[in-house]
C-alpha positions as CSV (number, residue, x, y, z in Angstrom):
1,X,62.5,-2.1,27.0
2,X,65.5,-3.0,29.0
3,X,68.6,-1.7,26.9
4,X,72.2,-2.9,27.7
5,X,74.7,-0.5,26.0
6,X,78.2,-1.7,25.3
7,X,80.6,0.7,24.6
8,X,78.6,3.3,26.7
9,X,80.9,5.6,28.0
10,X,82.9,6.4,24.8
11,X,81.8,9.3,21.9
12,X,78.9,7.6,20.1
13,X,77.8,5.4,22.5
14,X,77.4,8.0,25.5
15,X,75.6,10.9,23.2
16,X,73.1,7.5,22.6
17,X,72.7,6.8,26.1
18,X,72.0,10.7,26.8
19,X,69.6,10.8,23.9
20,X,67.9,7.6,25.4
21,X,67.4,9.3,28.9
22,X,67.2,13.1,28.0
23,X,64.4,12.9,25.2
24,X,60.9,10.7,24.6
25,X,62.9,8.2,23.8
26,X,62.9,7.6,27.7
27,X,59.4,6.6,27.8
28,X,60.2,3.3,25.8
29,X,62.6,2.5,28.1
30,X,62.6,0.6,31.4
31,X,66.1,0.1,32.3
32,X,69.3,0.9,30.0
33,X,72.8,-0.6,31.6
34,X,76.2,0.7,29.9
35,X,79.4,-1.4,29.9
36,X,82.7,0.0,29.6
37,X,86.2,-0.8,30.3
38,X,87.2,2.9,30.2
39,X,90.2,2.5,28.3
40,X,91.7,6.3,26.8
41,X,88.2,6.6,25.1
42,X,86.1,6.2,27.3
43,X,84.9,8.5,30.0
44,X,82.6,9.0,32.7
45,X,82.2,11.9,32.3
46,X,80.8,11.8,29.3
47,X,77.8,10.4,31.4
48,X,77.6,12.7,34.7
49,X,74.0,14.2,33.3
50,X,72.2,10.7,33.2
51,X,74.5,9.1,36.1
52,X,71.3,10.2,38.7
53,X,68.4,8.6,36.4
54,X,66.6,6.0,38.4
55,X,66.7,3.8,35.1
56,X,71.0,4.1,34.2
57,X,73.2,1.6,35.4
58,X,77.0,1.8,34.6
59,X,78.9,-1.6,34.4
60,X,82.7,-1.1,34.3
61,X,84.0,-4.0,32.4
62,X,85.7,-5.6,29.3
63,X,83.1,-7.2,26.2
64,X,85.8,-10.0,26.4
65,X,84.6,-10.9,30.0
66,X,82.2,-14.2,29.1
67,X,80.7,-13.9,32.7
68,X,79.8,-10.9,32.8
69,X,78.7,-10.2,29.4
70,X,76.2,-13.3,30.0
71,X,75.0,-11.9,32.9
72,X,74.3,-8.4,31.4
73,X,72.9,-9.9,28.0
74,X,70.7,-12.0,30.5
75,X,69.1,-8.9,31.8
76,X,67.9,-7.4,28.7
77,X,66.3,-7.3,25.8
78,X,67.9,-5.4,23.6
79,X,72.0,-5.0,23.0
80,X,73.8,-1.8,21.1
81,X,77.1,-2.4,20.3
82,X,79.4,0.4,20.2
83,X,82.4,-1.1,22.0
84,X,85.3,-1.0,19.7
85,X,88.6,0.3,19.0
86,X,88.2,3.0,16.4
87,X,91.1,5.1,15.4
88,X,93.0,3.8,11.9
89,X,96.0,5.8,12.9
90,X,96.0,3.8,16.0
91,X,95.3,0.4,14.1
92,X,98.4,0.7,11.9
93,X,100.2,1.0,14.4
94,X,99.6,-1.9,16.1
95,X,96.4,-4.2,15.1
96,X,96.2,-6.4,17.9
97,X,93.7,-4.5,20.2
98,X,91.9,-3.8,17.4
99,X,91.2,-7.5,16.4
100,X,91.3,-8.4,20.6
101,X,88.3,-5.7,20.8
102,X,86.3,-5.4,17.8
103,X,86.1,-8.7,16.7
104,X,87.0,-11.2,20.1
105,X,84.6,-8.8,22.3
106,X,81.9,-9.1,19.7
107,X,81.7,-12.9,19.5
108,X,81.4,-13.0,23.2
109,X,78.4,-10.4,23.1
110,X,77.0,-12.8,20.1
111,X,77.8,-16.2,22.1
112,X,75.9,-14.4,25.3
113,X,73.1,-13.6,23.1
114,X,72.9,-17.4,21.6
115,X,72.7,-18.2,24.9
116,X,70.2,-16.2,26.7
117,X,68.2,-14.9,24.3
118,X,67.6,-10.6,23.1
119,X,64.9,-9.4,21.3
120,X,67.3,-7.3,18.8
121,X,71.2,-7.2,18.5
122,X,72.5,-3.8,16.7
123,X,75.6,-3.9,16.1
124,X,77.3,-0.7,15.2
125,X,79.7,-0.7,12.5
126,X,81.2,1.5,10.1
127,X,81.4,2.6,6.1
128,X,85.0,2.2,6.1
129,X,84.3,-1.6,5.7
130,X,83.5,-1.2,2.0
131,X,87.3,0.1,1.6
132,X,87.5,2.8,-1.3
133,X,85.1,4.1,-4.0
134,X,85.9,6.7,-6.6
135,X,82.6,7.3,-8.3
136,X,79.0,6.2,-7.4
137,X,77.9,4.9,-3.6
138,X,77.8,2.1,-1.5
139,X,74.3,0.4,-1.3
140,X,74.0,-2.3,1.6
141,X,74.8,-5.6,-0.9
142,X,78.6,-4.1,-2.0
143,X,81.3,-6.3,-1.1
144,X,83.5,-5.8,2.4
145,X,87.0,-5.0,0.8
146,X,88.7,-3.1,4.3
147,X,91.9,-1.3,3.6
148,X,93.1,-0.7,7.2
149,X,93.4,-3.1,10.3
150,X,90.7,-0.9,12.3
151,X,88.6,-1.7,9.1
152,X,89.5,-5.2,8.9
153,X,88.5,-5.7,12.3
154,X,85.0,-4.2,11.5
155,X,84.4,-6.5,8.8
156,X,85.4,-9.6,10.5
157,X,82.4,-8.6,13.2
158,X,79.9,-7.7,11.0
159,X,80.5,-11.3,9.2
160,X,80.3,-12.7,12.7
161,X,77.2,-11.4,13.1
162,X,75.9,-12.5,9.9
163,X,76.7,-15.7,10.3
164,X,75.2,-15.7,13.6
165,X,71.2,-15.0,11.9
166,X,72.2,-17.2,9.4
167,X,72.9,-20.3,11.7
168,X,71.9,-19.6,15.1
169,X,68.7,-17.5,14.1
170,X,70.1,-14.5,16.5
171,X,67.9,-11.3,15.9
172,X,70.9,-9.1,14.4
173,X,70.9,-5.8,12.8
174,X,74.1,-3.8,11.6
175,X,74.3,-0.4,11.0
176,X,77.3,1.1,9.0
177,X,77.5,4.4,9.4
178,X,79.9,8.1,8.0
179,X,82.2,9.9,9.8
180,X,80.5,11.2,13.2
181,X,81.5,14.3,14.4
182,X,79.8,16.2,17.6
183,X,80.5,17.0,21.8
184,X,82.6,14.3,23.7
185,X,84.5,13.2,20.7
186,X,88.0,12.2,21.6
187,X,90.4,15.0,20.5
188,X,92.7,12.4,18.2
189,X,90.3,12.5,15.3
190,X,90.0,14.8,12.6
191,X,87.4,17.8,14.0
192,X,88.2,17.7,17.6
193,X,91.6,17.5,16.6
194,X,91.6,20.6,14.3
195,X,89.3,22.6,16.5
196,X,91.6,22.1,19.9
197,X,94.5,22.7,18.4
198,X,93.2,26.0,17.0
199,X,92.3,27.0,20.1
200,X,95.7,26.2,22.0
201,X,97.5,28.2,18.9
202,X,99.1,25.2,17.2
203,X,99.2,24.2,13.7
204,X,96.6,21.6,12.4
205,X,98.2,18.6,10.6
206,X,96.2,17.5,7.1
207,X,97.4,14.2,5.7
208,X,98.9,14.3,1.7
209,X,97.0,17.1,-0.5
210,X,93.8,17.0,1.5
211,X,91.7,15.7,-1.1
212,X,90.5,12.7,0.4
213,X,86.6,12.7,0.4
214,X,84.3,12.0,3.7
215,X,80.7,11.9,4.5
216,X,80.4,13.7,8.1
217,X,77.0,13.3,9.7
218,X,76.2,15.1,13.0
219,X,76.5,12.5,15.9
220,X,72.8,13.2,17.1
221,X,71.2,11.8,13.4
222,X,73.4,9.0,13.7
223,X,71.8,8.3,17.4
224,X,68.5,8.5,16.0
225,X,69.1,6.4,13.1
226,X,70.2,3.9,16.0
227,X,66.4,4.5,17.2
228,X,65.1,4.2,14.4
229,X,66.8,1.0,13.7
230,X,65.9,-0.3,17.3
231,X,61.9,0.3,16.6
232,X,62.0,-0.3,13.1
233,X,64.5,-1.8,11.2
234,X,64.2,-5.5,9.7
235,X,65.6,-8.6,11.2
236,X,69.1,-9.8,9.4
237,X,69.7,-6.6,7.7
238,X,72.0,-3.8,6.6
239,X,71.3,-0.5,7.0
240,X,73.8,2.4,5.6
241,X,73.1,5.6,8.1
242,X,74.6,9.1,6.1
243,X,74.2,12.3,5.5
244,X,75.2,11.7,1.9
245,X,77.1,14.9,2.1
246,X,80.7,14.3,0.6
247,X,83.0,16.7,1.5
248,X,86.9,16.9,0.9
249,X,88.9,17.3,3.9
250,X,90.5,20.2,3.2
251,X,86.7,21.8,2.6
252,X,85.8,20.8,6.5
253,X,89.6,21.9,7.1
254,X,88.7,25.5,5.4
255,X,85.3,25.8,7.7
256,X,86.7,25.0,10.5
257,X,89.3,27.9,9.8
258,X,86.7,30.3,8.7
259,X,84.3,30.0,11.5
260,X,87.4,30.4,14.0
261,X,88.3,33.3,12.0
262,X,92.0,32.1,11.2
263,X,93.9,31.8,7.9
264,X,95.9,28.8,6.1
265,X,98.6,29.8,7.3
266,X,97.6,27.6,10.7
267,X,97.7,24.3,8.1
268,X,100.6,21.7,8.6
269,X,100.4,19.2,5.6
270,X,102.3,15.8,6.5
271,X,102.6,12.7,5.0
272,X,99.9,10.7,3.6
273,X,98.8,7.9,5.7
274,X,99.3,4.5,5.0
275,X,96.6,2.7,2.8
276,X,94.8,6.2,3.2
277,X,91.1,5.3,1.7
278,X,90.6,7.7,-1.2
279,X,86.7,7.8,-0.9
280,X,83.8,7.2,0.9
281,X,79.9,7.4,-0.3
282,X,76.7,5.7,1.2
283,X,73.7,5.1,-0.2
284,X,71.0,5.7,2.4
285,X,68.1,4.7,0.3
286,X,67.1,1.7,2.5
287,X,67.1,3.6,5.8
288,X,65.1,6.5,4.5
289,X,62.9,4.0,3.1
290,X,62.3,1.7,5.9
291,X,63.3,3.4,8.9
292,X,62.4,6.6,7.7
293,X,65.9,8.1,8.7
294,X,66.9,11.2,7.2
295,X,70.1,13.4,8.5
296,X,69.1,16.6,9.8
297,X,72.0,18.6,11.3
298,X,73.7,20.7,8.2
299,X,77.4,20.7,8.1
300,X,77.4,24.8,8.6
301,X,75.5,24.2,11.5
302,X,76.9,20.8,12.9
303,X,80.2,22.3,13.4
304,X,79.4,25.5,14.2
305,X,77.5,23.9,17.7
306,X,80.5,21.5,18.0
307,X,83.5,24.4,17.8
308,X,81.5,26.3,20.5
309,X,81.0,23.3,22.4
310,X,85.2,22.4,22.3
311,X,85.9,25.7,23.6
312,X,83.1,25.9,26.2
313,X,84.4,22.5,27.8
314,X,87.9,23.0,28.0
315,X,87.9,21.2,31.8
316,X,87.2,18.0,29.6
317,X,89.6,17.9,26.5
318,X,93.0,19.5,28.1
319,X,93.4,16.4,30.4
320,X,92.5,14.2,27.2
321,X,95.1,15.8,24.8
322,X,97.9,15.7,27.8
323,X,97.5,11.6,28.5
């Protein structure tokens, strides 16, 4: 299959692209092509270990670009996705890129697609479209009711892409997936965050009490529950990808500490964030049922590999954190 890989270059979107063309899953593939703009996210270097593979191609563009887009989406068969703005911090700031991105660049990835014709569209979205919960989970039919711009902007897409099988008969899938956490993550969200500022000796900041409650699933499951959704997953649906694994954040705050062998003392509690989302649970029912996708990576585990990997790769987070 010929793959074209939006988003490529960023966290999710390169481990993907790695997985594609460092495991079997390179035998079902004929060509795989990433675009990327390479804004702060994004990095090449998160793709310097597939860069020589015969079958990569790296595209360095904007999802906004109708020419281009058309001409990619023209080449293959199958589109993934993961181009988007991402951090909420960042999003209540200022919305605009957000909207520009998430939901502008994924209508002209849909309008391509109308156009030219793919075999499966997945679009990659996020649980933080189903707002808050405080008891119970999210199963694939709950309503969209986004609390913060970044999750706004997610919503709007995955509508757009809805409406998209619904009318034009496009071949879309959408994916909503927890908190990923892993290697290559940018070091402004929570884990990275924590873990690099431990290792430079400076305090890590937790929003309000540290209550707030957060599925975290290993980046790798959620790469293969993008497999799994490629090969298996059903025309015009939903599918929640989890590790159904709540935990507060000052529990992953407290392993984090433990397994670096520091104290509380290294905890800076600051002010809440705006419209901070109490909650979030998914119900992964579906998926295990139809795609047969299951989370493997434990927590313990999962950050244990990604603390070692933070401070064996200190050449590729110090310039991050500085910019």
């Amino acid at each position: 299959m010929r793959i074209l890989v939006t988003g490529g270059a960023g966290f999710i979107g390169s481990n993907f692209v790695r997985m594609s063309l460092l495991t079997d899953y390179e035998k079902q593939i004929s060509s795989i092509t990433v675009l990327d703009a390479l804004t702060y996210a994004g990095n090449l270097d998160n793709l310097s270990n597939v860069q020589q593979n015969k079958k990569f191609e790296f595209v360095n563009g904007d999802i906004r670009d109708k020419s281009l887009v058309e001409k990619l989406v023209s080449e293959c068969e199958i589109v993934v996705n993961f181009a988007a703005e991402s951090h909420v911090d960042r999003s209540i700031a200022s919305a605009e890129n957000f909207f520009n991105t998430n939901v502008i660049g994924t209508l002209t990835l849909l309008e391509a697609a109308k156009k030219t014709g793919v075999k499966r569209f997945i679009q990659v979205s996020t649980d933080e479209v189903y707002g808050s919960i405080s008891e119970g989970v999210w199963t694939e039919d709950f309503p969209l009711k986004p609390n913060s711009p970044y999750a706004a902007s997610k919503a709007a897409a995955d509508l757009l892409c809805r409406s998209f099988f619904q009318t034009h008969g496009l071949p879309i899938i959408v994916t909503r997936c927890s908190n990923n956490y892993g290697p290559y993550q940018y070091p402004e969200k929570l884990i990275p965050l924590f873990v690099t500022n431990l290792i430079e000796g400076k305090q890590i900041p937790i929003y309000g009490n540290g209550e707030n409650i957060r599925e975290w699933i290993h980046v790798d499951d959620h790469c293969k529950g993008i497999w799994a959704t490629i090969n298996n997953g059903r025309i015009g649906e939903v599918y929640n990808l989890s590790s159904e694994l709540e935990s507060k954040n000052i529990e992953i705050t407290n392993l984090i500490l433990k397994n670096m062998e520091y104290g509380q003392d290294r905890i800076d509690w600051v002010e809440d964030r705006l419209g901070h989302d109490q909650r979030y649970a998914l119900s992964c029912a579906k998926a295990s049922s139809e795609l047969g996708f299951r989370a493997e990576v434990t927590l313990e585990d999962g950050l244990a590999s990604t603390i070692s990997w933070y401070m064996n790769n200190k050449m590729w987070w110090k310039p991050l954190k500085i910019s």
